[in-house]
C-alpha positions as a LaTeX table, in Angstrom:
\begin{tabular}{lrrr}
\hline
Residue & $x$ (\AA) & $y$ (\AA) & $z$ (\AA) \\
\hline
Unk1 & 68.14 & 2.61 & 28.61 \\
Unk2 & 64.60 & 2.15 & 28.37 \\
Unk3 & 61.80 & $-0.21$ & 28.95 \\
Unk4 & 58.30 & 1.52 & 26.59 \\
Unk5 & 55.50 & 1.36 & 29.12 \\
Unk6 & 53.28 & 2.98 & 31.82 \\
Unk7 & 54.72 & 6.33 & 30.70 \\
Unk8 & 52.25 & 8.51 & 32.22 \\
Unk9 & 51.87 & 10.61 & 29.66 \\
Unk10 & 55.14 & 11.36 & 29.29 \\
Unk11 & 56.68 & 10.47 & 25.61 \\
Unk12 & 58.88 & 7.79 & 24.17 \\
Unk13 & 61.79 & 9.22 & 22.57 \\
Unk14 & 62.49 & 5.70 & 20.77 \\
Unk15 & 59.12 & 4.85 & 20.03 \\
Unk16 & 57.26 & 1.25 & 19.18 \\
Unk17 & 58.74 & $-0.50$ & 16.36 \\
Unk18 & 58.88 & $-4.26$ & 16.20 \\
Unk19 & 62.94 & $-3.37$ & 15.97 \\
Unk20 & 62.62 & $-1.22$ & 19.02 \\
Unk21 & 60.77 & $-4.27$ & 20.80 \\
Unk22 & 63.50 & $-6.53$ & 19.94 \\
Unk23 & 66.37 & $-4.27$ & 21.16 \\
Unk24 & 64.52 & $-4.24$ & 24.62 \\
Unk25 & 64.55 & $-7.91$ & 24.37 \\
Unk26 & 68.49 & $-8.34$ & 23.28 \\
Unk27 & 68.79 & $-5.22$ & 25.84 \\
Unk28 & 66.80 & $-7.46$ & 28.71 \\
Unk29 & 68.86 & $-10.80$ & 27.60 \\
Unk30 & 72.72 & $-9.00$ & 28.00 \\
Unk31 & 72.38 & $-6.81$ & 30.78 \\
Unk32 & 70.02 & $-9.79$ & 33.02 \\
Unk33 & 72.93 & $-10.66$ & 35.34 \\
Unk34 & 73.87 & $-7.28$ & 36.25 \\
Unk35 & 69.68 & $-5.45$ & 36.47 \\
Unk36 & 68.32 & $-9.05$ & 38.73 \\
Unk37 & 71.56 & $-9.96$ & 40.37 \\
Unk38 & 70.09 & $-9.97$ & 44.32 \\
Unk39 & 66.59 & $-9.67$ & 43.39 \\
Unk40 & 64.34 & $-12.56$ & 44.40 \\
Unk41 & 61.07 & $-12.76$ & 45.88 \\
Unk42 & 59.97 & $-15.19$ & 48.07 \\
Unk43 & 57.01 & $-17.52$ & 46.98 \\
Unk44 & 53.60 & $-16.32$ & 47.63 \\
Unk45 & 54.49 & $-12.71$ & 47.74 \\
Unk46 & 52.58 & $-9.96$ & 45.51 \\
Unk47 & 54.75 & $-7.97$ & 43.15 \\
Unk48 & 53.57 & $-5.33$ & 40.82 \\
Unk49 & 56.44 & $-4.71$ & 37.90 \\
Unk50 & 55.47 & $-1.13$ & 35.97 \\
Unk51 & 56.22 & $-0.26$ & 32.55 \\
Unk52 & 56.57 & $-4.11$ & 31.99 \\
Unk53 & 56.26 & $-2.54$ & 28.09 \\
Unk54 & 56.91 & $-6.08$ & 25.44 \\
Unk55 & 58.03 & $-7.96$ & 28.70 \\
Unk56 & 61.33 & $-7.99$ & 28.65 \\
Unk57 & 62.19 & $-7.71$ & 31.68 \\
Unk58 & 59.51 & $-9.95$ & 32.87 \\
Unk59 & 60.36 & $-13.15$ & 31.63 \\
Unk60 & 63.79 & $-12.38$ & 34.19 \\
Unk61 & 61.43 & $-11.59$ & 37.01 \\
Unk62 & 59.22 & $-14.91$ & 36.87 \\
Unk63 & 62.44 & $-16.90$ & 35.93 \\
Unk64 & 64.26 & $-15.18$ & 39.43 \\
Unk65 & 60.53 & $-15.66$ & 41.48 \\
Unk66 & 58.82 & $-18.82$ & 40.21 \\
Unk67 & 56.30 & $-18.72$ & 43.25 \\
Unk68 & 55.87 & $-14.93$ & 43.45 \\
Unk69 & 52.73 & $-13.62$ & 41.81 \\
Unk70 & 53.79 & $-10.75$ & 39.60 \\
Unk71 & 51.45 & $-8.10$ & 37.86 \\
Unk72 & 53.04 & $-6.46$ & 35.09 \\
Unk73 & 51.23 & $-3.32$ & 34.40 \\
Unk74 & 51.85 & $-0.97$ & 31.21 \\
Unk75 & 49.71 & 2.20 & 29.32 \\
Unk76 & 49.93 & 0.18 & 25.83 \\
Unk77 & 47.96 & $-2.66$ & 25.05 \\
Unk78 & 50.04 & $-3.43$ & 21.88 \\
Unk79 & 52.95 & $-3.71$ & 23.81 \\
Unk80 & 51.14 & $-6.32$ & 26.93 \\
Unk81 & 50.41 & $-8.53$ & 24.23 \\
Unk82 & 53.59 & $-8.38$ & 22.78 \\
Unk83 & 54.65 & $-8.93$ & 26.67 \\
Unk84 & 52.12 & $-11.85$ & 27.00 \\
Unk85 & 53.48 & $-13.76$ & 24.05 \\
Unk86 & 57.14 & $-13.00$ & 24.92 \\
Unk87 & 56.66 & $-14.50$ & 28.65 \\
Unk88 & 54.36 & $-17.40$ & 26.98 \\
Unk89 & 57.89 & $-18.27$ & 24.78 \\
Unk90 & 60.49 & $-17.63$ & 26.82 \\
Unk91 & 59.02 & $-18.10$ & 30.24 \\
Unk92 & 55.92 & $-21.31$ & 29.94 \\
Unk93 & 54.37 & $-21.91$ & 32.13 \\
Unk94 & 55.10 & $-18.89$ & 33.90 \\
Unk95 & 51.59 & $-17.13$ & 36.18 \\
Unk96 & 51.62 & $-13.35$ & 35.38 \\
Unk97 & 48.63 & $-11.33$ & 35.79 \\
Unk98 & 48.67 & $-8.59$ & 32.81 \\
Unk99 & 47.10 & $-4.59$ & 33.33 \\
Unk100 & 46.10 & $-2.20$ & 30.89 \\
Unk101 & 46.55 & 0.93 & 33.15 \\
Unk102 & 48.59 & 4.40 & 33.37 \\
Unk103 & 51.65 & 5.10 & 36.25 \\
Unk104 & 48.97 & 8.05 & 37.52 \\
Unk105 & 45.90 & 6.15 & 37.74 \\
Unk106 & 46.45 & 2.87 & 39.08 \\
Unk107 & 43.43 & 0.51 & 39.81 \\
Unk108 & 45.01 & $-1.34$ & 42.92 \\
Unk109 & 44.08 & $-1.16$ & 46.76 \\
Unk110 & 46.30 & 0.78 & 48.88 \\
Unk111 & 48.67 & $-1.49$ & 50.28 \\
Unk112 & 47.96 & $-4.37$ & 48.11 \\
Unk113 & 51.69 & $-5.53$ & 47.27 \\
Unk114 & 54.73 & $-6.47$ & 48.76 \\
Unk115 & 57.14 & $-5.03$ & 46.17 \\
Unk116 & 57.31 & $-2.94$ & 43.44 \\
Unk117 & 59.86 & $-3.30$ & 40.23 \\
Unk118 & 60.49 & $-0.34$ & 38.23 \\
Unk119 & 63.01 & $-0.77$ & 35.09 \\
Unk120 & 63.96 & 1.86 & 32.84 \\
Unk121 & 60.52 & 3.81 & 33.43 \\
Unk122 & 61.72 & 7.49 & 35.78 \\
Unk123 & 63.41 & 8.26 & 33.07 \\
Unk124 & 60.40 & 8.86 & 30.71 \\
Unk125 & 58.31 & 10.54 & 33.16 \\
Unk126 & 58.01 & 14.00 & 33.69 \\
Unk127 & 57.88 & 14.07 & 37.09 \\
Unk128 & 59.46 & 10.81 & 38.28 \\
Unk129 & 58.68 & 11.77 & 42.33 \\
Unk130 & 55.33 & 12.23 & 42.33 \\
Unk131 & 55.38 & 8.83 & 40.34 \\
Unk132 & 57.04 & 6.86 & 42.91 \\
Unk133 & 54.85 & 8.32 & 45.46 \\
Unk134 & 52.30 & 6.63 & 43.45 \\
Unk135 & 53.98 & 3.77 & 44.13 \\
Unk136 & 54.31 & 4.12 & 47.53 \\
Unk137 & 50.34 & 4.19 & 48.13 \\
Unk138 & 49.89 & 0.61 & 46.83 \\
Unk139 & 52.84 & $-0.70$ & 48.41 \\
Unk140 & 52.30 & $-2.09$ & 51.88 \\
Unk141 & 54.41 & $-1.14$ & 54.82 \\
Unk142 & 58.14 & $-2.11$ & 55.01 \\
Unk143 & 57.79 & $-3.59$ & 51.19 \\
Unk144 & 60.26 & $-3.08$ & 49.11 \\
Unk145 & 60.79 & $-0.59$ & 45.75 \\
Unk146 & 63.50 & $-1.40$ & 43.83 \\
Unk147 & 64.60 & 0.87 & 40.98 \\
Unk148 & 66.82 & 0.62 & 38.33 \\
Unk149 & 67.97 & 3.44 & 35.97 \\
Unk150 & 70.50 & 4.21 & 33.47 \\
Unk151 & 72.52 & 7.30 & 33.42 \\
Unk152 & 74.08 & 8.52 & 29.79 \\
Unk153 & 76.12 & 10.96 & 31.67 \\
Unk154 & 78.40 & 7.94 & 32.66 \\
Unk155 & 79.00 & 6.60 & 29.32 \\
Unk156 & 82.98 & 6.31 & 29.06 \\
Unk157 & 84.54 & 5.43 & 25.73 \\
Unk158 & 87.82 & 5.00 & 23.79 \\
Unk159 & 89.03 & 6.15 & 21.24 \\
Unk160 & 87.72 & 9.61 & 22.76 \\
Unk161 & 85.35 & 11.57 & 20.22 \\
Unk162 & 83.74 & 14.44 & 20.56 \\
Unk163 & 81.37 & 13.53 & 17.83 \\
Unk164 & 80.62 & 10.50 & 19.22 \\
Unk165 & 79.77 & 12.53 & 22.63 \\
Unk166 & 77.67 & 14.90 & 20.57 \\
Unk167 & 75.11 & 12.40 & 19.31 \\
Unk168 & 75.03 & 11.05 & 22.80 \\
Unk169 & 73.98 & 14.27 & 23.89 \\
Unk170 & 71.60 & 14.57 & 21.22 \\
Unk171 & 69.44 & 11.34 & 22.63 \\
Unk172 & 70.00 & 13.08 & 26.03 \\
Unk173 & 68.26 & 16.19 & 24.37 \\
Unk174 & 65.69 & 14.56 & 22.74 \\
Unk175 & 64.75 & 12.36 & 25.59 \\
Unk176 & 64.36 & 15.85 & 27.85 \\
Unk177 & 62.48 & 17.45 & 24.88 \\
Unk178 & 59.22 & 14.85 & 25.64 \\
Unk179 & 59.49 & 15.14 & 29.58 \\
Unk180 & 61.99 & 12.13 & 30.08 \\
Unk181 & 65.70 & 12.16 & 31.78 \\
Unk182 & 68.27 & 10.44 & 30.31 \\
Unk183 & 70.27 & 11.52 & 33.01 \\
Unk184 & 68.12 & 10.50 & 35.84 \\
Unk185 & 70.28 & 7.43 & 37.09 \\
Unk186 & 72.65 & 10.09 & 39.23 \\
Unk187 & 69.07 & 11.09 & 40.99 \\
Unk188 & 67.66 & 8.04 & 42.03 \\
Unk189 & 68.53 & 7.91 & 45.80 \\
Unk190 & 67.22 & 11.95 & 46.37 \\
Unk191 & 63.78 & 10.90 & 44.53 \\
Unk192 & 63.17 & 8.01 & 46.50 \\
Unk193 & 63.95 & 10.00 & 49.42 \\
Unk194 & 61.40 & 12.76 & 48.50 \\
Unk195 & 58.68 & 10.45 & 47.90 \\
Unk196 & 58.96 & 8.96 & 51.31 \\
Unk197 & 60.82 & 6.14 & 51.52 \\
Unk198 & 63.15 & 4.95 & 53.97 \\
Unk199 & 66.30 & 2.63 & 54.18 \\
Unk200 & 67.43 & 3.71 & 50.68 \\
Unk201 & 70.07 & 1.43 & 49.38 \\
Unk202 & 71.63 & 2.50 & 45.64 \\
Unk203 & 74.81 & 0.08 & 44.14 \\
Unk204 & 76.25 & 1.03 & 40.62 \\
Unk205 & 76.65 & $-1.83$ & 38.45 \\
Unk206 & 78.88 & $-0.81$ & 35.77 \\
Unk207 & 79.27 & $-2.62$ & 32.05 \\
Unk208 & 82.89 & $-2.38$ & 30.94 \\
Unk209 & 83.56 & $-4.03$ & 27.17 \\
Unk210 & 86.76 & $-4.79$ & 25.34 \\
Unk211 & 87.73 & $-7.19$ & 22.97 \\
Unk212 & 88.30 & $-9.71$ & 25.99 \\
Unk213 & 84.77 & $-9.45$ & 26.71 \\
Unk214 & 83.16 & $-9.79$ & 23.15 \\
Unk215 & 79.43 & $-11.03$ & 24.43 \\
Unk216 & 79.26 & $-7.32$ & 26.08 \\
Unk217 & 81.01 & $-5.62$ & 22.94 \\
Unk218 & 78.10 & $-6.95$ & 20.85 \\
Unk219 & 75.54 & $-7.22$ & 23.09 \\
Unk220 & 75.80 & $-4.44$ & 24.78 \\
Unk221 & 78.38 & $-1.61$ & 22.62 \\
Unk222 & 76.24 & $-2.50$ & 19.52 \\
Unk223 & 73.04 & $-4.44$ & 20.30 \\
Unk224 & 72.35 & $-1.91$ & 23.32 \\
Unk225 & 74.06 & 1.57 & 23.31 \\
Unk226 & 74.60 & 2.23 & 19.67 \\
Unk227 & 71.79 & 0.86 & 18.56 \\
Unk228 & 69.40 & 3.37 & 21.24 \\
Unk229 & 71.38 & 6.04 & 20.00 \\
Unk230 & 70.98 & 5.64 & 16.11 \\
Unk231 & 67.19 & 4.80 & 16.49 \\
Unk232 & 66.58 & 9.04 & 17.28 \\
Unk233 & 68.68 & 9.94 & 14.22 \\
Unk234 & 65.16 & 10.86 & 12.39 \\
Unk235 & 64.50 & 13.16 & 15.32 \\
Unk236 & 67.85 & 13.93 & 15.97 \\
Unk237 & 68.25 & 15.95 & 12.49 \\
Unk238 & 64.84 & 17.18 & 12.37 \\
Unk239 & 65.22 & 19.23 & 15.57 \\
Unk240 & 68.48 & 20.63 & 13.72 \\
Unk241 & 70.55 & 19.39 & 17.23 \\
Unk242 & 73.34 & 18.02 & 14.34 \\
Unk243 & 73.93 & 17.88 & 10.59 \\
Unk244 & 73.80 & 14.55 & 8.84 \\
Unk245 & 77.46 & 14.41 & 8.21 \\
Unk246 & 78.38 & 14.96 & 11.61 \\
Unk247 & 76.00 & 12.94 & 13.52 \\
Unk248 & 76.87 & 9.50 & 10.46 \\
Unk249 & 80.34 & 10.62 & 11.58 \\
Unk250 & 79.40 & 10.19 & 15.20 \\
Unk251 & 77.82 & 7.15 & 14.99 \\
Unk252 & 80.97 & 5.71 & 13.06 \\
Unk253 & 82.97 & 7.13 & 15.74 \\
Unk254 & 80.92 & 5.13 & 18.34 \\
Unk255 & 81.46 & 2.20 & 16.83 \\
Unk256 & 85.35 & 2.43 & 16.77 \\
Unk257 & 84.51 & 1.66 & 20.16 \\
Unk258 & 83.47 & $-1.73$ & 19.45 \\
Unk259 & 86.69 & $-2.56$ & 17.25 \\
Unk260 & 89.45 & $-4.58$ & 18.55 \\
Unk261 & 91.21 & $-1.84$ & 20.45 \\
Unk262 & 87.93 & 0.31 & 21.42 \\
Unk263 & 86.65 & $-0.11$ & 25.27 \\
Unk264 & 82.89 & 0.92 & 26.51 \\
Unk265 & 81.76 & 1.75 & 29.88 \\
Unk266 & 78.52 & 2.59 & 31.46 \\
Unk267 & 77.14 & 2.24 & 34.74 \\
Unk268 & 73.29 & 1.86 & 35.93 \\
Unk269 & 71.90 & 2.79 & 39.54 \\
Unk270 & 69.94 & $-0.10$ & 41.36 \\
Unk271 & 68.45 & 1.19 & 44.28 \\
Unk272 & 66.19 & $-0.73$ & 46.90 \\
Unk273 & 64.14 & 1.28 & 49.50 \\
Unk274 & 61.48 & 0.59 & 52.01 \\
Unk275 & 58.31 & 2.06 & 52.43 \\
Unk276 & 57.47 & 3.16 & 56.39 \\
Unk277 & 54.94 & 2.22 & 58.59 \\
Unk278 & 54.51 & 5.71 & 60.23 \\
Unk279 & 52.28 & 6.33 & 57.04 \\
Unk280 & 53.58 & 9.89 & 56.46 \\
Unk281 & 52.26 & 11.69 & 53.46 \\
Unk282 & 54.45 & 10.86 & 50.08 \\
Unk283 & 56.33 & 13.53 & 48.58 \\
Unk284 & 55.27 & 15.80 & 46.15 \\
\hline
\end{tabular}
């Protein structure tokens, strides 16, 4: 999935359209239950949220931790406004302290919160360990990371289509073409591990849609998945990965999915770690 913000350089395969900005938002709204579900942070504690991009995933952070104080930090100060007014709507009243800065050079102390909340951001970065040892620095010791990423590798669908597999494969493409990983949920437990934390805890947390479950086939089939996927057709074609008549013919394929007798499934890694007191250098 993805969450545009604090890419480090690294490119945005979907890129910043106000309909991009309200997919994250629909994207944010459906999937809420199953990204927060166990995470809560205790009032008075520091959290620093990267990548917050148009704050969609902040207004669930400040609704879970009313007392917490939460800095949402992303690279583009279109998008923090667009986060700023999102929170201000859907959040009032809501205390979140907003940063214009890049993943790689971060203008905290070392040490200076007691957990981090990454959402949808490894996957856009070309080196996703050396940005969690970033991390790591201005997290103090035993605070938690937690991590959630998608994984388009675990996308599960019927009726089966190899078209419909093809133009996933061409946002997978496309993503790796500008440094990202679209793949990258699979890896989250190794990176975290070579960046130096400790206690590494990763849980799947799987959508499945049918027709019994039409808020997911529509929020989620549609409104999330097909929706990320059709936004790259532009790109898709340019780069020659598919001709026009067989990606439209994927794309209809994907949403037979979404009919009465189509199912979806697709799981996302949450992982929560710990950074240690021995203070040993991050990984590289």
């Amino acid at each position: 999935m993805t969450s545009s913000g604090a890419r480090a350089k690294a490119g945005y395969v979907h890129g910043y359209s106000e309909r991009e900005a309200a997919r994250l938002g629909d994207q944010a709204d459906t999937l809420a239950e199953l990204v927060h579900a166990g995470t809560a942070y205790p009032a008075g504690s520091r959290v620093l949220e990267i990548g917050c991009g148009v704050g969609a995933q902040t207004v669930h952070l400040v609704r879970a931790s009313p007392g917490a104080h939460i800095t949402a930090v992303d690279h583009s100060a279109d998008s923090l406004a667009q986060a700023r007014a999102r929170v201000a709507a859907h959040a009032p009243g809501a205390h979140v302290e907003w940063c214009h800065a890049d993943l790689a050079d971060l203008p905290f102390s070392d040490a200076e919160f007691d957990h981090v909340f990454v959402c949808f951001v490894l996957e856009h970065l070309p080196n996703p360990r050396r940005a969690l040892a970033a991390l790591r620095r201005v997290l103090r010791p035993e605070g938690t990371i937690t991590v959630v990423e998608g994984d388009h590798g675990s996308a599960l669908f019927h009726p089966a289509s190899a078209y419909a597999r093809a133009v996933i494969d061409c946002q997978v493409e496309l993503q790796s073409l500008v440094g990202g990983n679209a793949l990258i949920g699979r890896q989250v437990q190794p990176l975290l591990a070579g960046a130096g934390y400790d206690d590494i805890v990763v849980r799947p947390r799987t959508v499945y849609a049918d027709r019994t479950r039409p808020a997911l086939v529509d929020g989620f089939t549609r409104g999330t998945f097909i929706a990320m996927v059709e936004s790259v057709r532009g790109e898709a074609l340019a780069a020659g990965l598919m001709s026009a008549a067989d990606w439209d013919r994927g794309i209809a394929d994907l949403r037979r999915t979404a009919r009465a007798d189509g199912t979806f499934h697709y799981t996302f890694f949450k992982a929560v770690a710990v950074r240690p007191v021995d203070g040993a250098a991050p990984g590289r």
